[in-house]
N, C-alpha and C positions, 0 to 999 in steps of 0.2 A: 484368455485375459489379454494376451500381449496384441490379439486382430480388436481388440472392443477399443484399444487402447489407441492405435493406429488407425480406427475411425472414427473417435475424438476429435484427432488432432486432425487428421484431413478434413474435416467440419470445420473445423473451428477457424483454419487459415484460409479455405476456403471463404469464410463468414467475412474474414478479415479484407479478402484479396474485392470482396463484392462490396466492402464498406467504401477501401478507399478508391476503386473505380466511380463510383458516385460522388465522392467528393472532388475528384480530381476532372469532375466535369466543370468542375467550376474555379479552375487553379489557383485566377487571382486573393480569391475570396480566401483559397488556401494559406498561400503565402503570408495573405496580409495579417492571418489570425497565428501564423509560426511566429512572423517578426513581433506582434501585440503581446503575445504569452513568454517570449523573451524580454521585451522590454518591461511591461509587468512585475516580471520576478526577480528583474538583474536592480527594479527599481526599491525593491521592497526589501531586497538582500542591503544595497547599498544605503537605507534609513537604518535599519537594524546594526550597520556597521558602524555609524557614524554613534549609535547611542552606546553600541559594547564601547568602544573605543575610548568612552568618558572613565568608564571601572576599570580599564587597563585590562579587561577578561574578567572572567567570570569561573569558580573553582576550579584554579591553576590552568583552563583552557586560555586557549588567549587568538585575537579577534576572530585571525582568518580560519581558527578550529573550529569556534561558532559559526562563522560560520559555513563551513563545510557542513559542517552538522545539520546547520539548517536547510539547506538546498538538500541532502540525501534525504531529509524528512518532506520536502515537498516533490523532490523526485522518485520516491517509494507510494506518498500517495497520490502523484497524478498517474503512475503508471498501475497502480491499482483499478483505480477508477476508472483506466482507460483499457482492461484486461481485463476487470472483473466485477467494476461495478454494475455491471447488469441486476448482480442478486440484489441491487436497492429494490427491484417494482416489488420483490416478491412481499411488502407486509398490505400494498394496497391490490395486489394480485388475492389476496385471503378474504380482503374485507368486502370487493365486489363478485369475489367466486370464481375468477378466470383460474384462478389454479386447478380447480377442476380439468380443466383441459391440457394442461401439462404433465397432468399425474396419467392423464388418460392415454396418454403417447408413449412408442414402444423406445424412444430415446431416453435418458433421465432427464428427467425435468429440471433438473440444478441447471445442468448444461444449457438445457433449449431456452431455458428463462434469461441466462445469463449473455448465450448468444443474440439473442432478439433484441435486448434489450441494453446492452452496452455499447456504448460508441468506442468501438476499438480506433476507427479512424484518429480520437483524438492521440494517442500514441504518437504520434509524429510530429504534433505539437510540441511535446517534450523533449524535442531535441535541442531546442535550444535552455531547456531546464537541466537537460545533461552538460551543456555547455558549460553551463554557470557551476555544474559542482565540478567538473574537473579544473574549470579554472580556479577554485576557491581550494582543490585538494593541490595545485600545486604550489597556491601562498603559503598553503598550510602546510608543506614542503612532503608531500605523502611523496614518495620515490616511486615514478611508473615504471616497473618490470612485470615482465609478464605474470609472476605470481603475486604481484599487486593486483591490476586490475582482472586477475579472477577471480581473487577473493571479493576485490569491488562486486564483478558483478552477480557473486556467488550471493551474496549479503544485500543487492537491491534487490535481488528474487524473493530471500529472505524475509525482507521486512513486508512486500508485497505479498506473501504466503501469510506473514504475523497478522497482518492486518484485513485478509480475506476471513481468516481464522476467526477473529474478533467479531467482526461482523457478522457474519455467516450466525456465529450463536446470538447473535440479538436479532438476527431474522427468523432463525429458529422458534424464539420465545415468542414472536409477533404471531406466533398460531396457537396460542393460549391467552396472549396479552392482548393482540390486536393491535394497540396504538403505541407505537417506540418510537414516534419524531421524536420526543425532545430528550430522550438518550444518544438518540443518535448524532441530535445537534450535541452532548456533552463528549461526545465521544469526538468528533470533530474539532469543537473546541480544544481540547484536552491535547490532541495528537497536535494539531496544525499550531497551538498558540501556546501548550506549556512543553512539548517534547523539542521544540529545537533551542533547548537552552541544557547545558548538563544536567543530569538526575540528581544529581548532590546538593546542591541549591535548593531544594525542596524539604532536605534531611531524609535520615533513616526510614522513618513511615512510610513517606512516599515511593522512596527508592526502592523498597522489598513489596508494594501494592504494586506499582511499572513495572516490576521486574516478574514475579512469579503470580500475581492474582490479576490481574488486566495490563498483559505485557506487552505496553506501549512502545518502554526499552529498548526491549530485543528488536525492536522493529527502527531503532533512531539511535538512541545515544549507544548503547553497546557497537552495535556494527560501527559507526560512524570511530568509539574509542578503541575500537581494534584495529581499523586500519590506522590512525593516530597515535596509534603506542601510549595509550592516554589511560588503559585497564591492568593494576594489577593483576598478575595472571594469566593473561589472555593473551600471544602473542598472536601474530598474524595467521600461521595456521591453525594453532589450536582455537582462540577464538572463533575464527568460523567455521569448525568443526561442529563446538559448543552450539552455536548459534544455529548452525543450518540443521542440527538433532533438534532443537528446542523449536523450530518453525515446524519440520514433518509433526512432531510430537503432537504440536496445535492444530494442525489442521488434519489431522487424523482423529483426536477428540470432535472437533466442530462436527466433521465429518457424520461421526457415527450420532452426536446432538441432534443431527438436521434429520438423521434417515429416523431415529427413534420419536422425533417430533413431528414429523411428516406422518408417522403411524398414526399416531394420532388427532391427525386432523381431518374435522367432522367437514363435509362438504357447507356450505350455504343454503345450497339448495335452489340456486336463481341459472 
């Protein structure tokens, strides 16, 4: 187990190390797209502040909470997308039959799909999206000590594990269903344009659907209100004790979803 495990990972940063030698052939190109996705975000953070800033905050949060909040939700999912969104080909990999050839390979196919097809490269882009939430966690007066930013960065792995999790089972269903765009654009929506605002604004309903049946939460507002002292209950290590059980939990479900739905999937035949 621990050598299959150890050749994972040597793949995988190997994948990584061959991503950004190719990109880095072209440095300027590089640069200019770090400083674009900084100014971007720091642009789109500072419209959002200007409008919290009218309500004086939003349930008992208040501005620079929000947004902290909201920069950990775009920095969980650009670094998602930039680690793991590879598994997006797999619902148009079913419908033209290439999965056939990934199932056929002595690797797991989860992996080879997700290595071929993700731009890990982008990851670096996000440092200037890391930028903007540590400056917004220190408006937001989060105290950096060393057992702060572990649990930070314990809880961006977190929400990036929530949200592989998520996905992962609506890739899964696309090999019964076939077509999941336009969940997948709700789910998008849902994450990127109602999760960086508190869950409580939404009331009780929603707060226990985010929370325990499509756990957007756990991936945004809970981590985000645990490093903020913002969660009955949940201080900083217990909360991300809480949190980091409730991430393995999910993608250990997805997990066993995708190899049980993979069973069942009929080739094409092309």
């Amino acid at each position: 187990m621990g050598g299959k495990i150890s050749y994972y990972w040597h793949l995988y940063w190997k994948v990584l190390g061959m991503q950004l030698r190719s990109r880095m052939s072209f440095r300027l190109n590089f640069f200019v797209m770090l400083a674009g996705v900084f100014l971007r975000e720091a642009a789109t953070l500072a419209l959002m502040i200007v409008l919290v800033q009218k309500f004086d905050g939003l349930a008992g949060w208040k501005t620079w909470e929000i947004a902290f909040l909201y920069s950990f939700v775009t920095l969980t999912f650009r670094n998602f997308s930039s680690f793991t969104g590879g598994i997006g080909s797999i619902p148009s990999f079913i419908r033209t039959g290439e999965m056939d050839v990934y199932l056929l390979t002595p690797s797991d196919p989860l992996f080879l799909i997700n290595c071929r097809n993700t731009m890990i490269w982008r990851s670096f882009y996000n440092i200037g999206i890391l930028m903007v939430t540590v400056y917004c966690a220190w408006r937001a007066r989060i105290v950096f000590t060393p057992k702060s930013v572990c649990c930070l960065t314990v809880l961006i792995l977190c929400g990036m594990f929530i949200l592989f999790a998520i996905y992962l089972i609506v890739y899964a269903v696309s090999i019964r269903v076939v077509e999941v765009s336009s969940l997948l654009k709700i789910l998008d929506s849902v994450y990127k344009q109602y999760m960086v605002y508190p869950i409580p604004i939404y009331g009780k309903a929603a707060a226990w659907i985010f929370t325990f049946l499509l756990p957007l939460g756990l991936a945004s507002y809970y981590p985000s209100g645990v490093l903020l002292s913002r969660i009955d209950g949940l201080t900083l290590n217990w909360g991300t004790l809480v949190i980091a059980v409730a991430s393995f939990f999910w993608v250990v479900a997805a997990l066993v979803f995708w190899n049980y739905s993979i069973r069942k999937y009929d080739s094409t035949g092309t």
